[in-house]
C-alpha positions in Angstrom: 20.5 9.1 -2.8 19.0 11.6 -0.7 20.2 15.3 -0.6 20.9 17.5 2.3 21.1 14.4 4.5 21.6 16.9 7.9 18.2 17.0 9.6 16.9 20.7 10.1 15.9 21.7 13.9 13.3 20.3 15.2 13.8 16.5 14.6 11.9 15.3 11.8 10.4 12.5 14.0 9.3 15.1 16.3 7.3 16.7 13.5 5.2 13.1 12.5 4.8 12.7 15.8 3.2 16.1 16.2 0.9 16.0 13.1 -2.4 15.4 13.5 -3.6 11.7 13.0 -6.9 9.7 13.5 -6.2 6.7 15.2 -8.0 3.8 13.5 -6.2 0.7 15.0 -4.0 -0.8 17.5 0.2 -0.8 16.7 2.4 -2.3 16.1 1.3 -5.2 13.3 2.7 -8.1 14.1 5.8 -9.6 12.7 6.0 -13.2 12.4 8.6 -15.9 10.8 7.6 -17.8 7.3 9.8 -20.8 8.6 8.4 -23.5 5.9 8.8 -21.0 3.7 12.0 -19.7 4.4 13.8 -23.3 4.2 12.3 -24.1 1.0 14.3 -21.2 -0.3 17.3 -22.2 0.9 17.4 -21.5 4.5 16.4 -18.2 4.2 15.2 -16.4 7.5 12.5 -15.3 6.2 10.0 -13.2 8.2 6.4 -11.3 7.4 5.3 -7.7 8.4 1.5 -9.1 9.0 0.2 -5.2 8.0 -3.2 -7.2 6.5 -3.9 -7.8 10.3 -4.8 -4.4 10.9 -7.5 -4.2 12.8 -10.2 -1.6 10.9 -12.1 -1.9 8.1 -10.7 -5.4 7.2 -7.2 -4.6 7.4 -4.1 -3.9 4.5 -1.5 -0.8 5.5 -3.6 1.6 3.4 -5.1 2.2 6.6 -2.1 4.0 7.9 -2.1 6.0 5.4 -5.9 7.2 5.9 -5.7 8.1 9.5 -3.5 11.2 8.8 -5.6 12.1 5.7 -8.6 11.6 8.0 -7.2 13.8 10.2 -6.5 16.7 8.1 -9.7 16.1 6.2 -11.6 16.8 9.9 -9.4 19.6 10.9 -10.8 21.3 7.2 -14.2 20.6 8.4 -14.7 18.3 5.4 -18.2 16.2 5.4 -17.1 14.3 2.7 -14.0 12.1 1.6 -13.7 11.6 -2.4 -11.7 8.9 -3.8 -11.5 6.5 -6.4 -9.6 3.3 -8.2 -11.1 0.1 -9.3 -14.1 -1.9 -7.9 -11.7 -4.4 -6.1 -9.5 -1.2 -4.2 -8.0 -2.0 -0.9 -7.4 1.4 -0.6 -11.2 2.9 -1.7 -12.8 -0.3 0.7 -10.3 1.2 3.5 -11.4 4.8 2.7 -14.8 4.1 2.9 -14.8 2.7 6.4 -12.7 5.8 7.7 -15.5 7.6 6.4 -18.6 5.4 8.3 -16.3 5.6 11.3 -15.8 9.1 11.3 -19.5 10.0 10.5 -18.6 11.4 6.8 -20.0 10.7 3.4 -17.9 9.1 1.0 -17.9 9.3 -3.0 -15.8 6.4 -4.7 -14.9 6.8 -8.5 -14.3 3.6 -9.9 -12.9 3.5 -13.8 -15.1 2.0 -16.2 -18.8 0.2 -15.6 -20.0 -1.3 -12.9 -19.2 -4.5 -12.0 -21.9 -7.9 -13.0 -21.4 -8.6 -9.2 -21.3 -7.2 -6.1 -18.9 -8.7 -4.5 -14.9 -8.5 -2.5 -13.9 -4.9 -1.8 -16.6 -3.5 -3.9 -19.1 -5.1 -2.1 -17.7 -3.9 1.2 -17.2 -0.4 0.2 -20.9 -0.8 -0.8 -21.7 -2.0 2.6 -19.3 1.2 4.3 -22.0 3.1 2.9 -20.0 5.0 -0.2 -22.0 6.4 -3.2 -20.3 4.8 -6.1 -19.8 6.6 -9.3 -18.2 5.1 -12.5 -16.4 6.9 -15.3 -17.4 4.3 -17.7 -13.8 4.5 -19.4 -11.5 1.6 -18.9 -8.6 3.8 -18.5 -7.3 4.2 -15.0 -6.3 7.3 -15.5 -10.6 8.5 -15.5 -10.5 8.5 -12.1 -8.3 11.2 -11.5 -10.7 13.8 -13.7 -13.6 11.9 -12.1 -12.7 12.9 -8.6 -12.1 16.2 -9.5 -15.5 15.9 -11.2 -17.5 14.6 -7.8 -15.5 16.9 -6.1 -16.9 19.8 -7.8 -20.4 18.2 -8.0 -20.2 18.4 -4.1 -19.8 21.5 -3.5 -22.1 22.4 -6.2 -24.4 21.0 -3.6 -23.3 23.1 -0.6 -20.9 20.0 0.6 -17.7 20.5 1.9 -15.5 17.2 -0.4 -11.9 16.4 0.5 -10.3 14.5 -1.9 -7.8 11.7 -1.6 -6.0 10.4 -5.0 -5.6 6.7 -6.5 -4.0 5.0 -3.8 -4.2 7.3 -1.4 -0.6 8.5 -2.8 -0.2 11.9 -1.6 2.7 13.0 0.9 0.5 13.0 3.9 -0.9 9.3 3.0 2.7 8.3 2.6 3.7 9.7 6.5 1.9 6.3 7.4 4.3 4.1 6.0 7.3 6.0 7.6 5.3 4.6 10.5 5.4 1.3 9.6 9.1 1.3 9.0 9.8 2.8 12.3 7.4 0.2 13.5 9.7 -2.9 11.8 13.0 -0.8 13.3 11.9 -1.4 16.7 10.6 -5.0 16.3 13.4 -6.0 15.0 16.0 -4.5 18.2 13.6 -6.2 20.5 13.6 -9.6 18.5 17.6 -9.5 17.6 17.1 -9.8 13.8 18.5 -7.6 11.1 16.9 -7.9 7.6 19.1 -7.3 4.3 15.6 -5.8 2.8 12.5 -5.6 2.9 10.4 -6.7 -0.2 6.9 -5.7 -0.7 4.4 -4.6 -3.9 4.4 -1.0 -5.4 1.1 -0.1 -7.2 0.4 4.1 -6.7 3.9 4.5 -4.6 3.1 5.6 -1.5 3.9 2.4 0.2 7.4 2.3 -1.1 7.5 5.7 -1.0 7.0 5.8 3.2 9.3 2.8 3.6 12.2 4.6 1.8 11.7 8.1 3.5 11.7 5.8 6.7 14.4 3.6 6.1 16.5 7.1 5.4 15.5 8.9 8.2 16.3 5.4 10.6 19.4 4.8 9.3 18.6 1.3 8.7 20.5 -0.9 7.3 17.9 -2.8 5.1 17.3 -2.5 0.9 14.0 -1.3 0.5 12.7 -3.8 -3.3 9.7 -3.6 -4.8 8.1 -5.2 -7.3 5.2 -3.5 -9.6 1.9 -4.7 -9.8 0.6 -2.0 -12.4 2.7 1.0 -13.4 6.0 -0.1 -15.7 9.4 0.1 -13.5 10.7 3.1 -14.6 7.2 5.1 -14.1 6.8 3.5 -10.7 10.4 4.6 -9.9 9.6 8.3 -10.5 6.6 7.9 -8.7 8.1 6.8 -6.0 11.0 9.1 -6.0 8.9 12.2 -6.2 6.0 11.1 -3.2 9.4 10.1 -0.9 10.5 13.8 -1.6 7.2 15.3 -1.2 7.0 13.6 2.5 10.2 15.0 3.2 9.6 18.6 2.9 6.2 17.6 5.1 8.8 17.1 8.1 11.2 19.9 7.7 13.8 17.9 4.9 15.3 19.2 2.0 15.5 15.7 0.5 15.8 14.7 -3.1 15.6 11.4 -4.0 17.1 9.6 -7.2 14.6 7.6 -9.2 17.6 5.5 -10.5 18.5 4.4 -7.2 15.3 3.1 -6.3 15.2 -0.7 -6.5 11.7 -1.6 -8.4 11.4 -4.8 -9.9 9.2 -5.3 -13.0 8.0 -8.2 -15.2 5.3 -9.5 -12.5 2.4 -7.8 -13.5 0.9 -10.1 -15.8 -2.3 -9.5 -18.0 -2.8 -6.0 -16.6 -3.5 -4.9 -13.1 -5.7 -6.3 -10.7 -5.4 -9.6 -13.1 -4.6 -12.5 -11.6 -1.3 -14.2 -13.0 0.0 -17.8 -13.2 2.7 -16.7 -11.1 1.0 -15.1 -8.6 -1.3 -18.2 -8.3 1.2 -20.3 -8.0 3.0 -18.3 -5.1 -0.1 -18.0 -3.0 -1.0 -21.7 -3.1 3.1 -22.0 -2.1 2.5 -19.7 0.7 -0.9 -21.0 1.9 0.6 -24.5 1.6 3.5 -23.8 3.4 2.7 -21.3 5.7 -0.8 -21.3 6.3 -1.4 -17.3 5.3 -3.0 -15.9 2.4 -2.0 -13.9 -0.3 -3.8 -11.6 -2.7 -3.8 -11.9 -6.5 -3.8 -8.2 -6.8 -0.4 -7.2 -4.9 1.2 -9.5 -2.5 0.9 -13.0 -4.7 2.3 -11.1 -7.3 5.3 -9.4 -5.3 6.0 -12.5 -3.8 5.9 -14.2 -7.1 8.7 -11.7 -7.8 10.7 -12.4 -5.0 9.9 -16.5 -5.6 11.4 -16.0 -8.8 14.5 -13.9 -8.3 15.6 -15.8 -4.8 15.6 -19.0 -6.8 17.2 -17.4 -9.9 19.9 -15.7 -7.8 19.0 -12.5 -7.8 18.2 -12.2 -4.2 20.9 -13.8 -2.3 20.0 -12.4 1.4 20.3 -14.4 4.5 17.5 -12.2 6.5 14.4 -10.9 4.6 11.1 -9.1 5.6 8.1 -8.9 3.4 5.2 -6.7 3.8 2.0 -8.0 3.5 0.0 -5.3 2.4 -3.3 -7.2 2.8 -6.1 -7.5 -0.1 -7.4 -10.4 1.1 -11.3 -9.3 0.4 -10.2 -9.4 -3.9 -9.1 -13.1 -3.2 -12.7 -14.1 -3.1 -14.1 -12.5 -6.3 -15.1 -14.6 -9.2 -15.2 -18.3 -9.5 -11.5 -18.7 -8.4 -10.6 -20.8 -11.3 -7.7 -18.9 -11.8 -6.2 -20.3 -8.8 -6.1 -23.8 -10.7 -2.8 -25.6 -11.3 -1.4 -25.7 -14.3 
């Protein structure tokens, strides 16, 4: 629960609205109904935030994220944005486009060694233009010391490096997603629908992070869930609690936020991220048969898997549900797709 609800002078919407942000595509994303969908599951009015539709750099809502880190990175006179994850990264595919379209250079760090092919995100960040650099350690957490390590290379060179962490989970990043939930607020007045929650996947936090800072700030009457697709629930909780707070303060709030009251779901990540799951797999062919919309094996199939499982268990007995899809559709079409075979 958030403390010091009272908003200080000037309005913290003012503030966002104020901040300096690169406008990289058109708003709002649209929000459409999963009909089929939503009466398999029991009549459920069941509706989809379509952020993978936005338009730059082949879509997903870490875009929204970008154009205020963009924007500060510009107003720092930075030639260079430095970020990293793994090959198949929404988020470092995203970042590198910002960077072509802005006329930067961009440095991605990926963990461990390069991949046999070229080919989903990491083929488009290749094609963005980004010099790639791999720790050659398995352990996500090498990209964290290897941006600090191109950043310092860079300016060892006379460059001027901005960096951006896994995820793009920094308080500015997660200003974007309070965005998106003001975004669904005013969708939903003019289409007369009220959503219970909104369901989505947490990886870095940010995402979850915006929605809940948003959902606060709007009063709205919608649970924000999410389910985990690397980090354990706990973790991801904290993570979450801490970026919502950080974003806070950005606009003027003296906000704490309880990890124990945030609602993130575990036991959905499968073999590890990134990893295709049975579960996933069997969610995107459900919602690809049924709706006609792809999923990604990364984050959405696997949230939705989530969801799948907990409506049909019980566990999520709403009437009115909205689920983000993040987008990730580039790491769909990696590999041989056998593990999108029935079982």
């Amino acid at each position: 629960m958030a403390v010091g609800a009272e908003f200080r002078s000037p309005d913290p919407w003012a503030v966002l609205d104020r901040l300096p942000r690169l406008l990289l595509a058109e708003y709002p994303s649209p929000l459409l109904p999963f009909r089929q969908l939503g009466l398999e599951l029991g009549k459920l009015d069941l509706w989809c935030k379509r952020d993978d539709l936005i338009g730059f750099g082949l879509g997903g809502n870490k875009v929204r994220g970008l154009e205020f880190l963009t924007a500060d990175a510009m107003a720092q006179n930075a030639d260079t944005l430095v970020t990293g994850a793994g090959p198949q990264s929404n988020h470092v595919r995203a970042t590198a486009a910002a960077a072509a379209h802005c006329g930067l250079g961009c440095t991605a760090v990926f963990w461990g060694d390069p991949p046999e092919r070229t080919e989903g995100n990491y083929r488009l960040t290749t094609m963005f233009g980004a010099e790639r650099v791999f720790t050659g350690d398995p352990d996500r957490a090498s990209v964290d010391r290897g941006i600090e390590a191109a950043r310092a290379a860079l300016r060892r060179e006379g460059r001027r490096p901005y960096s951006i962490p896994r995820g793009g989970a920094s308080a500015l990043g997660v200003l974007g997603h309070v965005l998106a939930a003001r975004e669904l607020h005013e969708q939903c007045i003019r289409l007369g629908i009220a959503p219970e929650a909104v369901v989505m996947a947490t990886g870095s936090g940010g995402t979850h992070a915006g929605w809940l800072l948003g959902t606060r700030l709007l009063r709205a009457p919608w649970r924000v869930e999410s389910y985990t697709v690397s980090r354990e629930e706990d973790a991801a909780r904290e993570q979450v609690a801490r970026l919502a707070g950080e974003a806070a303060t950005l606009l003027g709030l003296d906000w704490r936020f309880e990890p124990s009251e945030i609602r993130v779901h575990g036991g959905f990540i499968g073999e590890g991220y990134g990893l295709p799951s049975r579960e996933a797999a069997a969610a995107i062919r459900l919602v690809a048969r049924t709706e006609g919309i792809l999923l990604d094996p990364t984050y959405t199939g696997k949230a939705m898997a989530g969801f799948l499982s907990h409506r049909r268990r019980g566990l999520a007995p709403y009437r009115t549900v909205t689920f983000l899809h993040t987008g990730g559709e580039p790491a769909f079409f990696v590999g041989d797709g056998e593990w999108l075979r029935p079982f």
